[in-house]
C-alpha positions in Angstrom: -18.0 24.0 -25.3 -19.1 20.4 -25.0 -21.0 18.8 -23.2 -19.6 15.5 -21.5 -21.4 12.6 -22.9 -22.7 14.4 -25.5 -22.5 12.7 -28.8 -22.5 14.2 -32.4 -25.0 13.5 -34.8 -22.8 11.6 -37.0 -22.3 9.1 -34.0 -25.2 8.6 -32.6 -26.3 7.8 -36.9 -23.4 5.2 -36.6 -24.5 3.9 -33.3 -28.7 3.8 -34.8 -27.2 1.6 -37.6 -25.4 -0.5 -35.3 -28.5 -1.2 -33.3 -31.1 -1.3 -36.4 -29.1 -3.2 -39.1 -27.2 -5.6 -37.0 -27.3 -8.8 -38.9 -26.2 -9.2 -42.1 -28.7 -9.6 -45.2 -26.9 -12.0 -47.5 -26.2 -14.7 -44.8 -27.9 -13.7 -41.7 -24.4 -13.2 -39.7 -25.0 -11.0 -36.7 -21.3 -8.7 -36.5 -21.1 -7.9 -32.2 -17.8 -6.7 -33.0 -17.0 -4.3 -35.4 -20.0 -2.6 -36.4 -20.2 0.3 -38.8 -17.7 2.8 -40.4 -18.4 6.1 -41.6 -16.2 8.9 -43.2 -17.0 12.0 -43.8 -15.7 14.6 -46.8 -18.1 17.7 -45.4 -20.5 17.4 -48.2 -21.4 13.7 -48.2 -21.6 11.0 -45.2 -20.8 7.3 -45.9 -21.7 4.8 -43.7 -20.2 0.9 -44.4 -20.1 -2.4 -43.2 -18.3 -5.6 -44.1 -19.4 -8.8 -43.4 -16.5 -10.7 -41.3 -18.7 -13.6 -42.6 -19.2 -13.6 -46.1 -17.7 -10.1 -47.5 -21.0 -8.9 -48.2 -20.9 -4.6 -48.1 -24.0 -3.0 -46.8 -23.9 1.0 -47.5 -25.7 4.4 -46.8 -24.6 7.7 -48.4 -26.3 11.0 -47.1 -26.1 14.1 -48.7 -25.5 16.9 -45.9 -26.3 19.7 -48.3 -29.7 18.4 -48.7 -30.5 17.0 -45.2 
């Protein structure tokens, strides 16, 4: 049973790389908006982000069989 409020690892990962990689490295555009996407196929998390600025795609794969 869950907990209310309680939020899944693969969340609270989406919500660290809101907070920690907020602005954008090729032109410095800081996204309040949209933040990051992540999909999952149950062996391998991707986490993305599109500029709404420039285009620029930031990325972070994690391998869940190895974590």
């Amino acid at each position: 049973m869950a907990v209310e409020g309680a939020k899944s690892p693969l969340r609270r990962l989406k919500e660290y790389y809101d907070e920690a990689e907020p602005a954008c490295p090729a032109c410095g555009h800081v996204d309040e908006r949209t933040g990051w996407s992540g999909e999952t196929d149950g062996r391998q998390v991707h986490y993305y982000h599109e500029c709404p600025s420039c285009g620029a795609v930031r990325e972070h794969e994690i391998d869940v069989r190895r974590a």
